[in-house]
MARGUVO-964496 format. One record per atom (N, C-alpha, C): x, y, z. Coordinates in steps of 0.1 Angstrom, whole numbers, padded with zeros to 4 digits, always signed. Layout:
<recs>
XYZ/...
</recs>
This chain:
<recs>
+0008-0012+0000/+0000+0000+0000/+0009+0012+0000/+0003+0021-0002/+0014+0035-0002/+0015+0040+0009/+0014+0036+0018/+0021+0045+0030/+0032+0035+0036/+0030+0021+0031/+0044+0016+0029/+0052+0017+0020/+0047+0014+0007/+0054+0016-0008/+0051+0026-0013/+0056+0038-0009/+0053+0050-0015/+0064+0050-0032/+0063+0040-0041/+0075+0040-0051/+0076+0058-0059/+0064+0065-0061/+0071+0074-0064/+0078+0085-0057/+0077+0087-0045/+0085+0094-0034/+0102+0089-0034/+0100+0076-0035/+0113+0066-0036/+0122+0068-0046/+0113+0069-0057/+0120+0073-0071/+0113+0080-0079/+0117+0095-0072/+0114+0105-0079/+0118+0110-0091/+0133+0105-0095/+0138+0106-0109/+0133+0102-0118/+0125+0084-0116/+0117+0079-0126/+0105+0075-0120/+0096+0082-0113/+0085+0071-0113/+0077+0081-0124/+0077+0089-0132/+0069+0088-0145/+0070+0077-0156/+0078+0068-0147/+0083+0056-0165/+0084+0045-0156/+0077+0045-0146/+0072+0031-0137/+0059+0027-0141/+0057+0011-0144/+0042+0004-0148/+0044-0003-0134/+0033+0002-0128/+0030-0007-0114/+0018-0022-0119/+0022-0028-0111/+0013-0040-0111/+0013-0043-0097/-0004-0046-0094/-0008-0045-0081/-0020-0056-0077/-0023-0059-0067/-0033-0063-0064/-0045-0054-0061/-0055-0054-0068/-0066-0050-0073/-0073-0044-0056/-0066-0057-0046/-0073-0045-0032/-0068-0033-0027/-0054-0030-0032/-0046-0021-0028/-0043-0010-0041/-0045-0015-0052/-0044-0005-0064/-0045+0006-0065/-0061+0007-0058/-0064+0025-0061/-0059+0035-0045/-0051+0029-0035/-0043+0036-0026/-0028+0044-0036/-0024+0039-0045/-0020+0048-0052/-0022+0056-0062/-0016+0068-0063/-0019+0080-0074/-0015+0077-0089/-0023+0073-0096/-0019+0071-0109/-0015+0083-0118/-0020+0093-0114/-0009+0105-0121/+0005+0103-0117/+0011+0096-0109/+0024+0095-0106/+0033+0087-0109/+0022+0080-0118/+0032+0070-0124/+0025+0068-0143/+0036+0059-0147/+0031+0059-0162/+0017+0054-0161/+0021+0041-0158/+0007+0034-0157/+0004+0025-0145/-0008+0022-0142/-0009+0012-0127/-0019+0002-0133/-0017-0010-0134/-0023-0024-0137/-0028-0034-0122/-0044-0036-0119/-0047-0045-0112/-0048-0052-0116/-0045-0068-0102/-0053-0076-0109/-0061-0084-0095/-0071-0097-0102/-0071-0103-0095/-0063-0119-0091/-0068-0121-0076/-0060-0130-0076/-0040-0130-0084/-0037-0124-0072/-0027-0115-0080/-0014-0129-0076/-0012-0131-0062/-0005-0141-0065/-0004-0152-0073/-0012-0156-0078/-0015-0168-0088/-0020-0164-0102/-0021-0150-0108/-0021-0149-0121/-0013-0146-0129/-0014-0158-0141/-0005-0157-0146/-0008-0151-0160/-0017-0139-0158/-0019-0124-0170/-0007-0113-0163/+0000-0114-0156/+0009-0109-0153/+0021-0107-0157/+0024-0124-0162/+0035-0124-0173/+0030-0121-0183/+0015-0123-0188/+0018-0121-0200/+0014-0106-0205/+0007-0097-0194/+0006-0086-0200/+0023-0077-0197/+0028-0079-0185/+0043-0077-0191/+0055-0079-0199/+0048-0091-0207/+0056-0091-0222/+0049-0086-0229/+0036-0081-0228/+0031-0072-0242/+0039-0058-0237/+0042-0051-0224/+0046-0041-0223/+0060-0038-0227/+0069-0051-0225/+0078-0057-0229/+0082-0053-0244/+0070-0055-0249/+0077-0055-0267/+0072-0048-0274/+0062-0033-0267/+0061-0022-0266/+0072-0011-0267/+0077-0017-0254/+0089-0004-0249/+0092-0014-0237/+0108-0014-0241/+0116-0031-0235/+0116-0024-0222/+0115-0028-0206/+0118-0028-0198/+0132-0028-0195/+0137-0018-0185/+0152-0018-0181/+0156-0025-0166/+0143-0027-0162/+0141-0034-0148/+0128-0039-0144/+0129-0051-0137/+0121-0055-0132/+0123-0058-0120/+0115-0052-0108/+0115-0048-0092/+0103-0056-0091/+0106-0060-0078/+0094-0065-0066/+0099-0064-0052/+0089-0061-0040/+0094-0065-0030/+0088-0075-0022/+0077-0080-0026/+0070-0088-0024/+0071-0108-0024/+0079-0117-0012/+0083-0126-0017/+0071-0138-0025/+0060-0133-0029/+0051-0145-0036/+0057-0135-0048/+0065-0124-0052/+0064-0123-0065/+0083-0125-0069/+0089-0131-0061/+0104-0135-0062/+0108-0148-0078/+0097-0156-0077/+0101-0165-0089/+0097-0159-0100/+0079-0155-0095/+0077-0150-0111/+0087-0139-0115/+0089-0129-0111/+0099-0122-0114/+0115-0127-0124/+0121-0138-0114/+0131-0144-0118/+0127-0147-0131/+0116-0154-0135/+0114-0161-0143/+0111-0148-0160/+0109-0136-0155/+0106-0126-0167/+0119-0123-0168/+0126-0122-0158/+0143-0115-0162/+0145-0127-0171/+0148-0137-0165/+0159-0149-0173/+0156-0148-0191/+0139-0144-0190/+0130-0145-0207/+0138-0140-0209/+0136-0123-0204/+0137-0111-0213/+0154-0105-0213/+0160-0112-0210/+0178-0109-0202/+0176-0096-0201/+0174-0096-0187/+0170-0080-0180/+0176-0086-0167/+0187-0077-0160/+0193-0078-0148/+0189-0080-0137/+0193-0089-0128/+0185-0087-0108/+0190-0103-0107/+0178-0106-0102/+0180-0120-0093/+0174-0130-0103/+0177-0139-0104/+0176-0151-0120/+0166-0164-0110/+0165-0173-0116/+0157-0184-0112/+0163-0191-0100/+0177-0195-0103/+0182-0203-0096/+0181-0199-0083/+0189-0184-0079/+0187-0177-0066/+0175-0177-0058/+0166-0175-0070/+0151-0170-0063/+0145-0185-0059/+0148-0193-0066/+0144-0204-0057/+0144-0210-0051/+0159-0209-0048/+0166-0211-0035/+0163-0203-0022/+0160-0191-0022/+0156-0183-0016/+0142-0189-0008/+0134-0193-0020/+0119-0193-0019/+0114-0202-0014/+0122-0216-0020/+0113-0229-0016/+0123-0234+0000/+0119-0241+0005/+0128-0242+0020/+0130-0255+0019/+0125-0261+0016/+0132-0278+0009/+0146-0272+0002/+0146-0266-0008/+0155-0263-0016/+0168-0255-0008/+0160-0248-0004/+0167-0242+0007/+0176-0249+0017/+0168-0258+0024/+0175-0262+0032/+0184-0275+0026/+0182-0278+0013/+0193-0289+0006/+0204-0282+0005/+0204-0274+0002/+0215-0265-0003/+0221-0258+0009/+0217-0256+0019/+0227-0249+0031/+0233-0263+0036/+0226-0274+0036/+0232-0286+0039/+0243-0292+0031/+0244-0291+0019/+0253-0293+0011/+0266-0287+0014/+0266-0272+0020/+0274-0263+0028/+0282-0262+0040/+0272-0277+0046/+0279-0277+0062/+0273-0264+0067/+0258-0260+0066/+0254-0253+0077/+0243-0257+0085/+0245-0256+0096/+0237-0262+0106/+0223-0261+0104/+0212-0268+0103/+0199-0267+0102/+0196-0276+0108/+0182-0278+0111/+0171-0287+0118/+0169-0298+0108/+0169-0313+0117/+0169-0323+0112/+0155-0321+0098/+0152-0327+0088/+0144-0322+0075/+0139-0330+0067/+0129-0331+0062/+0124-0344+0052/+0116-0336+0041/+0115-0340+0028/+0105-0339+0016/+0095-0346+0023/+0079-0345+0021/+0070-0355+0024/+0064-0360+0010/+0067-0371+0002/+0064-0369-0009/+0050-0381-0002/+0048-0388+0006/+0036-0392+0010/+0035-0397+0024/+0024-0400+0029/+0023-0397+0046/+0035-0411+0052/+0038-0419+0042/+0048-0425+0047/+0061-0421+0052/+0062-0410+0042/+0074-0400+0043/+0073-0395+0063/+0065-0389+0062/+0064-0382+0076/+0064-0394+0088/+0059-0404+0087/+0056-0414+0096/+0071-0422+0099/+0078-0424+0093/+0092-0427+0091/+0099-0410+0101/+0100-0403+0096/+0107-0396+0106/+0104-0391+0120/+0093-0391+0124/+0088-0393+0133/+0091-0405+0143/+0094-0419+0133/+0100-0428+0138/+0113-0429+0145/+0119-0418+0137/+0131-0415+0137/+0138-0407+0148/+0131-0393+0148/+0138-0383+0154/+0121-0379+0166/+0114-0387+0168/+0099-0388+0176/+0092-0371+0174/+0085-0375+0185/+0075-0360+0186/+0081-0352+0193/+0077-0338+0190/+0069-0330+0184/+0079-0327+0171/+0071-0323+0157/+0079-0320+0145/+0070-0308+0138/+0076-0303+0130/+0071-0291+0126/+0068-0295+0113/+0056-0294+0106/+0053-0300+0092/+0048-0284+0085/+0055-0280+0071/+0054-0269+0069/+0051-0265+0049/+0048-0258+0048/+0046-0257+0035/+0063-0253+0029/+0062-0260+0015/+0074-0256+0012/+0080-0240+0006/+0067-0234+0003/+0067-0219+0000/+0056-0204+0006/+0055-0212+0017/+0045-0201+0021/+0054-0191+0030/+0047-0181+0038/+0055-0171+0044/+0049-0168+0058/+0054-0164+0068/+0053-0160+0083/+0043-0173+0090/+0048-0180+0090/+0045-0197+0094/+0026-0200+0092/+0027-0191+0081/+0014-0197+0072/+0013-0216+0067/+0002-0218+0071/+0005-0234+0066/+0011-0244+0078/+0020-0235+0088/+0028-0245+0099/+0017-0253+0105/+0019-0268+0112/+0015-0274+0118/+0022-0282+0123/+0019-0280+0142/+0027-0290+0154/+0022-0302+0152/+0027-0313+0150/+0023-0324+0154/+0031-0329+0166/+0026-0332+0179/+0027-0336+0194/+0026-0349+0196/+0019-0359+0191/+0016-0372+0193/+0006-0379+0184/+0004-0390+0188/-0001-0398+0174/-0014-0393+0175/-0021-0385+0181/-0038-0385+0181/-0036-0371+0169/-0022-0360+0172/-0022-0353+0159/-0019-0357+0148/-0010-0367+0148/-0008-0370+0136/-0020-0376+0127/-0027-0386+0136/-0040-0393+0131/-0049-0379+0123/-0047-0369+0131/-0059-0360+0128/-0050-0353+0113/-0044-0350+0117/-0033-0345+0101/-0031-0354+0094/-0028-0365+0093/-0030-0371+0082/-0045-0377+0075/-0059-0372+0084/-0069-0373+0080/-0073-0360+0068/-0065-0347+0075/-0072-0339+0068/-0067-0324+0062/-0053-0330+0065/-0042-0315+0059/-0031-0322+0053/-0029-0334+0051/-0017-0342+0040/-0022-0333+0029/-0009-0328+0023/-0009-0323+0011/+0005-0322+0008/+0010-0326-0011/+0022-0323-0014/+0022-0309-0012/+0037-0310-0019/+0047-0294-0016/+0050-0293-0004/+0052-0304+0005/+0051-0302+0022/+0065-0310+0027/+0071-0304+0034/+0081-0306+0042/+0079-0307+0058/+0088-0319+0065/+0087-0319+0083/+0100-0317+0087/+0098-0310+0099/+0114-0305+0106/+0115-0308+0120/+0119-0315+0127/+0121-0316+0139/+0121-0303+0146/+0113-0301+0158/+0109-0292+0165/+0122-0286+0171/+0127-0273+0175/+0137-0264+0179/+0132-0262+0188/+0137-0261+0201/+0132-0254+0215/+0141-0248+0216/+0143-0231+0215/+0156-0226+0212/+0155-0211+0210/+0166-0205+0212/+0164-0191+0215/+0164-0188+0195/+0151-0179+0194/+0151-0175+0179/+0155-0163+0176/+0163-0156+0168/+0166-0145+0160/+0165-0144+0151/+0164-0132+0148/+0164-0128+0132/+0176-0118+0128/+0180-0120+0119/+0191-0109+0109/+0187-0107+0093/+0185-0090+0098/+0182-0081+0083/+0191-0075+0078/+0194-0077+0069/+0206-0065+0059/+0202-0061+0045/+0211-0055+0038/+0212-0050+0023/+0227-0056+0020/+0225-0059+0008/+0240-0066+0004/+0239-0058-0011/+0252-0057-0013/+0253-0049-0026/+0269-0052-0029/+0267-0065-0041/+0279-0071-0047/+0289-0076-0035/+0282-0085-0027/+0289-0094-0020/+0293-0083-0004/+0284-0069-0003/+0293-0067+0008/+0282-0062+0013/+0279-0064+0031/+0272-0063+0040/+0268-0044+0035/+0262-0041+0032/+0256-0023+0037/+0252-0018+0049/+0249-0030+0051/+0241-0024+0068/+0231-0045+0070/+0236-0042+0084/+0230-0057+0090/+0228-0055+0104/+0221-0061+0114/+0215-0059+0124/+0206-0069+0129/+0212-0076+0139/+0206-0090+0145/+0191-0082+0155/+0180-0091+0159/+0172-0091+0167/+0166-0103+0171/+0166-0098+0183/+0155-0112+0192/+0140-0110+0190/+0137-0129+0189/+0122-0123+0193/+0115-0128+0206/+0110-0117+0205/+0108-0116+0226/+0096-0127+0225/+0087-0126+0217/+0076-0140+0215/+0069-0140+0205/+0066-0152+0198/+0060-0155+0184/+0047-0163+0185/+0038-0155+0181/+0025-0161+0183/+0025-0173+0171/+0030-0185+0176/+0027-0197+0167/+0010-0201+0164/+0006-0201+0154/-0005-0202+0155/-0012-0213+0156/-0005-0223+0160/-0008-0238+0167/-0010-0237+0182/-0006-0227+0184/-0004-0226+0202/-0017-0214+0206/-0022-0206+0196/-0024-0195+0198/-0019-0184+0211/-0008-0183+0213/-0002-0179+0224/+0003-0168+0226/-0001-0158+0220/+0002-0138+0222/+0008-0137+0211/+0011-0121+0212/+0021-0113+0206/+0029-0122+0198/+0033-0119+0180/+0045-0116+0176/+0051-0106+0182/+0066-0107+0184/+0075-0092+0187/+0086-0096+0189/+0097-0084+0181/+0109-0089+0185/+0118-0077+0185/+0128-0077+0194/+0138-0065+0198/+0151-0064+0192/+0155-0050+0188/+0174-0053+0186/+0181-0057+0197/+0192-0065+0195/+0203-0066+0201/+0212-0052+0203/+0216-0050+0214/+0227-0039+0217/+0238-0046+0211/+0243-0038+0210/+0258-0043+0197/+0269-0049+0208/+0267-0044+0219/+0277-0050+0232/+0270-0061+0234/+0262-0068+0233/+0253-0081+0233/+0264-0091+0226/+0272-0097+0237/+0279-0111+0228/+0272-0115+0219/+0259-0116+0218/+0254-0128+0206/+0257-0118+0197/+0257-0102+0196/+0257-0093+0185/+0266-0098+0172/+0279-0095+0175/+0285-0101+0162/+0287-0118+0156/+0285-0126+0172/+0284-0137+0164/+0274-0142+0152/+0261-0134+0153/+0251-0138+0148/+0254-0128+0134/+0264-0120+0133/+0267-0111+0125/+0276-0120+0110/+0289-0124+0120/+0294-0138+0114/+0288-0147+0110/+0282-0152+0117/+0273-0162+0113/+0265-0159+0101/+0260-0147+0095/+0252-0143+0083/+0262-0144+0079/+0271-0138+0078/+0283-0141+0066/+0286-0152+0058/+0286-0159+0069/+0287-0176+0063/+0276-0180+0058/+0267-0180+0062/+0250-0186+0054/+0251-0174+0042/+0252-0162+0041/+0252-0154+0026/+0260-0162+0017/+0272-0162+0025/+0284-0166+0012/+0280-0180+0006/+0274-0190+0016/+0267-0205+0007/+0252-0206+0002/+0246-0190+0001/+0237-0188-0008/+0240-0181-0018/+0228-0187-0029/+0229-0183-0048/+0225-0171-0046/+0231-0159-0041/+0227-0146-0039/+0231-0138-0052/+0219-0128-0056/+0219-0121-0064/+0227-0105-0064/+0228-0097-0067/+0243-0085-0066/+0236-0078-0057/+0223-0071-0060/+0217-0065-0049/+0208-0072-0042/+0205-0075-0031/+0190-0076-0024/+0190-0070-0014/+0179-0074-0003/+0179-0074+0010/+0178-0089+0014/+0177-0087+0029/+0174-0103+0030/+0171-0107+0049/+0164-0118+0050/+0157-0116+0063/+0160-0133+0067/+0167-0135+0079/+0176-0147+0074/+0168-0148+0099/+0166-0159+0095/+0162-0168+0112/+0172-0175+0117/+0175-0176+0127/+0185-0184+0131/+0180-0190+0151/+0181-0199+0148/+0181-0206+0162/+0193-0203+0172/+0190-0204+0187/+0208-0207+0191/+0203-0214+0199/+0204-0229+0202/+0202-0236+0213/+0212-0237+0225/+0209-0241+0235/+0213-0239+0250/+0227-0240+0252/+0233-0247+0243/+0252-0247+0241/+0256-0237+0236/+0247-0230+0227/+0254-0218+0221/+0250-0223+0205/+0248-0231+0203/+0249-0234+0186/+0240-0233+0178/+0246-0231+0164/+0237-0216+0160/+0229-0224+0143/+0219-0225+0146/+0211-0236+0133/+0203-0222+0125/+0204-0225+0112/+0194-0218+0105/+0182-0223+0102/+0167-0216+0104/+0157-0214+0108/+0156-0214+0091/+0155-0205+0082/+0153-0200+0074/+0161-0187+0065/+0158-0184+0056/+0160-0172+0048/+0159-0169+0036/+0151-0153+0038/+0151-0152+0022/+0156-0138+0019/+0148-0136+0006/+0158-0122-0004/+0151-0118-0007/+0143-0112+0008/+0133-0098+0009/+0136-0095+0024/+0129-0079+0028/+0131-0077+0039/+0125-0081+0043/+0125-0083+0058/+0118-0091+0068/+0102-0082+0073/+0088-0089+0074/+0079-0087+0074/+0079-0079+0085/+0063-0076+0093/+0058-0075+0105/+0061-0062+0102/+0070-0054+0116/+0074-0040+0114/+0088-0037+0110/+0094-0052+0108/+0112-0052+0106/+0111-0034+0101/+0112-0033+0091/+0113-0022+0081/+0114-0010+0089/+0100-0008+0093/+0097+0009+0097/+0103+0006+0112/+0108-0001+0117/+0117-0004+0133/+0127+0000+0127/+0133-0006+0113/+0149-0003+0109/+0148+0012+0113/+0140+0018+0100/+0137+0033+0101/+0137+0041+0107/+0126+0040+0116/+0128+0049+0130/+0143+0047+0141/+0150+0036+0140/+0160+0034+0148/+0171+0038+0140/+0175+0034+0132/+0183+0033+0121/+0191+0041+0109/+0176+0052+0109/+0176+0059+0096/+0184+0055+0082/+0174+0041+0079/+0175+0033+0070/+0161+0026+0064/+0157+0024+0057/+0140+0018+0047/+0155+0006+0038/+0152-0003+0043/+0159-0016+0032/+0146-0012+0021/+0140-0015+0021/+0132-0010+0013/+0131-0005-0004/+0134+0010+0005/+0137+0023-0007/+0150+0019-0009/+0161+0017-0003/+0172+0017-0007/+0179+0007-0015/+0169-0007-0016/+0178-0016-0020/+0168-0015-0036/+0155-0009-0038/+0150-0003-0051/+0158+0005-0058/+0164+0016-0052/+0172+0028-0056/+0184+0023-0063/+0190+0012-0057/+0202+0004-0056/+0197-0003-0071/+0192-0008-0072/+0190-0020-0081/+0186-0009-0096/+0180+0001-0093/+0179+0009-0101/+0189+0021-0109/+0202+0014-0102/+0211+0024-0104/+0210+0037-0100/+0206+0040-0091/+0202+0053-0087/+0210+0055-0072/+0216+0072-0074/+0222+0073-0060/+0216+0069-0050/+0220+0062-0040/+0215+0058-0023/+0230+0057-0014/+0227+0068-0006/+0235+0072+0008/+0233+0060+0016/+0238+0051+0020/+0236+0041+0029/+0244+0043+0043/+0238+0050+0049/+0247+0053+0061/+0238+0053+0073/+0235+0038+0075/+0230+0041+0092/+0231+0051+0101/+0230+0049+0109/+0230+0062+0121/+0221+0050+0132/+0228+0048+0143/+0218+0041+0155/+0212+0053+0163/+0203+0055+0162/+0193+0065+0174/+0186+0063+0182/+0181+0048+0181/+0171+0044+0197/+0176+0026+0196/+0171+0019+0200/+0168+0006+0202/+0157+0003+0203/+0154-0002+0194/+0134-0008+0189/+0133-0024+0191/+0120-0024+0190/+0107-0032+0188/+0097-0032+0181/+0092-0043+0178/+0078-0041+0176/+0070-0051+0181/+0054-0050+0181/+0046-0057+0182/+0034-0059+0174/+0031-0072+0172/+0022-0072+0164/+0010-0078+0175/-0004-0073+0173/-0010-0082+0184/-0023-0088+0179/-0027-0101+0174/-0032-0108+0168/-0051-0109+0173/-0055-0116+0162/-0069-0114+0170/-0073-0124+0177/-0082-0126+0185/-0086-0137+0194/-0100-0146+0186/-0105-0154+0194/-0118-0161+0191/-0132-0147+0195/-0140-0147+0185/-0150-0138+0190/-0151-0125+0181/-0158-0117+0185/-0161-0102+0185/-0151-0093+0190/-0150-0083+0180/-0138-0074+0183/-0152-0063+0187/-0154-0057+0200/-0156-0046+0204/-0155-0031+0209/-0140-0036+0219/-0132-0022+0217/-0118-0023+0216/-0109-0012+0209/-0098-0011+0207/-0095+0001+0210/-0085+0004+0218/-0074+0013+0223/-0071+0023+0209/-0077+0037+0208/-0076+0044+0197/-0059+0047+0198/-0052+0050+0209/-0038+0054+0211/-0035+0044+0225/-0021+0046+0223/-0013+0037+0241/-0005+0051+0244/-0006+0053+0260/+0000+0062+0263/+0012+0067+0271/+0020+0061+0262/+0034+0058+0262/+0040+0063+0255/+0049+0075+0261/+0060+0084+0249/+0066+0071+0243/+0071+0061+0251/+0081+0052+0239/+0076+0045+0231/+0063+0043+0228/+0056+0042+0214/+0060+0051+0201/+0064+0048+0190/+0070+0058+0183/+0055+0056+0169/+0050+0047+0169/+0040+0042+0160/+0034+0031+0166/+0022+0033+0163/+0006+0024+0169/-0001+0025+0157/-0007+0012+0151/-0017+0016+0138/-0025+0005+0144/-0038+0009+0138/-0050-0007+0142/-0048-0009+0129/-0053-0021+0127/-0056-0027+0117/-0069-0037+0116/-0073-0040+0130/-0087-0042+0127/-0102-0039+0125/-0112-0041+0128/-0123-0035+0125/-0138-0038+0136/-0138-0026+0144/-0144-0029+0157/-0158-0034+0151/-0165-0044+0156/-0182-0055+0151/-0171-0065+0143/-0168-0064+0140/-0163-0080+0130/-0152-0088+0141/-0158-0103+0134/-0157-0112+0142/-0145-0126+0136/-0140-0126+0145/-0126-0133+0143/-0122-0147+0149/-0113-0155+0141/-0110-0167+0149/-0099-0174+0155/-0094-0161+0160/-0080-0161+0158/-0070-0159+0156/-0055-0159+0152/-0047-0157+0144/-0046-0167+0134/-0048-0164+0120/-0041-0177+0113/-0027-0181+0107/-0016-0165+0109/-0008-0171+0106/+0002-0159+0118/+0018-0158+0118/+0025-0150+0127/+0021-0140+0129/+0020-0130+0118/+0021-0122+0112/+0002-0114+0112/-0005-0121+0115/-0019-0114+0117/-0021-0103+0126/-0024-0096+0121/-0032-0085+0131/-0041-0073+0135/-0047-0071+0145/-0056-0062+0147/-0048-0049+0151/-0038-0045+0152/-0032-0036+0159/-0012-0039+0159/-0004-0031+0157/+0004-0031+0158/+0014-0019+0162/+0024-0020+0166/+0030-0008+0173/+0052-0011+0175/+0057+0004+0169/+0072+0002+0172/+0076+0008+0184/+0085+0006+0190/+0084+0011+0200/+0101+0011+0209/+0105+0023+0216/+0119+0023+0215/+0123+0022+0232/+0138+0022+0235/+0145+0021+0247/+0159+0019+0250/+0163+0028+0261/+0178+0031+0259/+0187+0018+0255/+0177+0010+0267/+0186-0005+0266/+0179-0020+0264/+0185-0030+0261/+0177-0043+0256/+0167-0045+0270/+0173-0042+0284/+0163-0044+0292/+0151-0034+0296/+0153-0022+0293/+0147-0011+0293/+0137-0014+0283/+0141-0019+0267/+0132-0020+0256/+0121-0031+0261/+0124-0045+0267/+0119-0056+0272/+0107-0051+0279/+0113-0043+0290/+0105-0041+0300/+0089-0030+0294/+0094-0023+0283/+0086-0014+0281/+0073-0022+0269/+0082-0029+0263/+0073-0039+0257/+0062-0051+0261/+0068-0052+0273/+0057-0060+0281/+0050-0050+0291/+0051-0041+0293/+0041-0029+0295/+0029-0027+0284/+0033-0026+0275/+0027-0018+0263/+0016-0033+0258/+0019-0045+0260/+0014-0057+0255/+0004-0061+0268/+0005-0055+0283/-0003-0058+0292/-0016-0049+0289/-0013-0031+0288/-0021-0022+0290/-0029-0023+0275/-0024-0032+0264/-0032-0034+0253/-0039-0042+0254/-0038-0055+0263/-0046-0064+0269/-0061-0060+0273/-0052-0054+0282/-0066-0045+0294/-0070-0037+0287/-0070-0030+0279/-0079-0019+0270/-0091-0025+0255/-0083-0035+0256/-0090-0043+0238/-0101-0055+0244/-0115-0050+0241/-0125-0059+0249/-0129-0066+0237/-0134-0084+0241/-0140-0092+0227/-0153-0093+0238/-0159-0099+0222/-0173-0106+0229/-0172-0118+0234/-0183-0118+0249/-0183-0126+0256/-0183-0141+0249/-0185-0143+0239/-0181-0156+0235/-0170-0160+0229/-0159-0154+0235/-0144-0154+0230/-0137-0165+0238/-0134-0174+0234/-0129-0188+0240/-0114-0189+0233/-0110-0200+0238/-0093-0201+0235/-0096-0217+0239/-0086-0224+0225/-0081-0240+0224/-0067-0244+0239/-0063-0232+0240/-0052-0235+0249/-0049-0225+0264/-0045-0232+0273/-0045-0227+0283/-0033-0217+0281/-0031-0202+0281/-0023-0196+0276/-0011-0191+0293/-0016-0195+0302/-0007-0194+0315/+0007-0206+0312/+0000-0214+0301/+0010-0225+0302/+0026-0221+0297/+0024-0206+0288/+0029-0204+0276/+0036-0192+0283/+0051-0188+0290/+0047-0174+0293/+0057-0163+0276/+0050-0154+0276/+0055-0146+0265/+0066-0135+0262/+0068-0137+0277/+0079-0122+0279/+0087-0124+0288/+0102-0125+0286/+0107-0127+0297/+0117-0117+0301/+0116-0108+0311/+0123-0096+0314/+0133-0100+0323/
</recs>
């Protein structure tokens, strides 16, 4: 939408000779005087009038780039450069990137630490490793995003139930990680770090658990884990098919010895509020900059650290959404947006990344940040009323979310 992707503020030199293509719910939030032309569609991840109306624009008046930041639009993309030999990220990369089977063959091939892993090409597949490495396992789509599609299987009454009624190819299982998770964002531009920046996450609303808040904090740079986790990208970049410019949003486990398994990663920035947390802390948009970049266009890449952030995302429950907290009042809130809709009625979270409300939020120090975040996640509690028939699958005292 444009108050995230503002592309012609971004590139003001060309957005008169930019063809946007968009999803048809978000289309008319931008100004079509500002660009050459803006193309909806429907069903945007899965149409494939996308390629073909950008090879008619194609052989109109040839394209000098093709941009996305969107990772459902990473293959198709690849797949118009490779046609049309037009520069960026090619098939190979992007699929590597994309599929996590692929992904994780290929970091293995590397000698990088990952979570035990299987193809499920049928439920024998999964029932064998299970055998193997037992319960609990994590059974996951091979291309979806912010643990859309995940499912815990705990014991044989789940598995019975999943393999009655969510077996489906494209699907991979991973032995379960109980383990401290982080994330690392950067810009790489021809093999060299521009800017990178590890974070914890303080708690991830799995949506098997339904258990609170997504959120997660920077590391202080004096934070031992700071550079190792720094290093550590180094090495998972250099044994990925990385393209000259990207960004990239890379997970990493560290279990109780210290040792450091990769979760995941890809070659986009990292969702939720990664981005506008960079921004406000940082004075950096991976974003704008790695468009500007790829576009051959000047970009100043020069961090600046100014606060220590967070965010939160705070998901919906079972029930009626009735009231929602118009503001939180907390100077260290730096941004609060709703995103739900008070009378409509919800079931949940269905994937990390859902939400009714979200907020960045800053502090001198990792404990100070902690502390204020589990402030800001209590008094949003107590302020956001559902309707009385709002139930929960799981006892959520079992689960705690914040550990200061």
């Amino acid at each position: 939408m444009i108050d995230e992707t503002p592309y012609d503020q971004w590139l003001p030199e060309i957005h008169k000779d930019i063809i946007l293509f968009s999803d048809e719910a978000v289309a008319s939030s931008f100004n079509s005087t500002q660009y050459k032309n803006i193309e909806s569609f429907k069903n945007y991840n899965t149409n494939g009038n996308i390629h073909k109306l950008a090879l008619d624009y194609h052989y109109e008046e040839p394209f000098q780039r093709i941009l996305g930041l969107d990772e459902f639009d990473l293959i198709r993309l690849a797949h118009l450069r490779e046609y049309l030999n037009i520069p960026g990220q090619g098939l190979l990369s992007a699929t590597t990137y994309r599929d996590k089977l692929l992904m994780k063959k290929h970091l293995d091939y590397h000698n990088i630490a990952i979570p035990e892993y299987r193809e499920l090409k049928s439920p024998i597949d999964l029932i064998e490793f299970i055998e193997e490495y037992k319960y609990p396992v994590i059974v996951k789509p091979r291309n979806l995003v912010s643990s859309m599609g995940i499912v815990l299987i705990r014991s044989e009454s789940d598995l019975q139930k999943f393999l009655e009624n969510d077996f489906e190819k494209n699907m991979m299982v991973e032995n379960y990680i109980e383990a401290k998770l982080y994330h690392i964002d950067g810009l790489v531009k021809d093999g060299e770090l521009m800017f990178v920046w590890p974070s914890a996450y303080l708690s991830l609303n799995r949506c098997w658990l339904n258990d609170g808040f997504t959120s997660s904090y920077m590391l202080e740079p004096k934070n031992p884990t700071f550079n190792k986790l720094i290093d550590y990208t180094k090495k998972v970049l250099k044994a990925m098919p990385s393209p000259d410019i990207f960004t990239f949003h890379l997970e990493v486990f560290e279990e109780n010895n210290g040792k450091l398994l990769v979760c995941e990663i890809t070659s986009r920035t990292g969702l939720g509020r990664v981005n506008k947390m960079l921004e406000e802390c940082c004075s950096i948009n991976l974003n704008r900059s790695v468009l500007r970049l790829q576009c051959g266009l000047e970009e100043n890449v020069k961090p600046k650290l100014n606060n220590l952030g967070g965010w939160i995302l705070c998901p919906p429950k079972w029930g009626k959404l009735v009231k929602i907290p118009t503001n939180i009042p907390f100077d260290y809130i730096k941004d609060y947006q709703i995103h739900g809709q008070i009378g409509d009625s919800y079931t949940g979270g269905d994937f990390s990344g859902d939400k009714i409300a979200s907020m960045i939020l800053v502090g001198k120090d990792e404990v100070e940040l902690r502390k204020n975040m589990n402030e800001a996640y209590k008094w949003f509690e107590e302020h956001t009323i559902w309707s009385k028939d709002y139930t929960t699958s799981t006892d959520l005292t079992k689960f705690p979310l914040f550990k200061v």
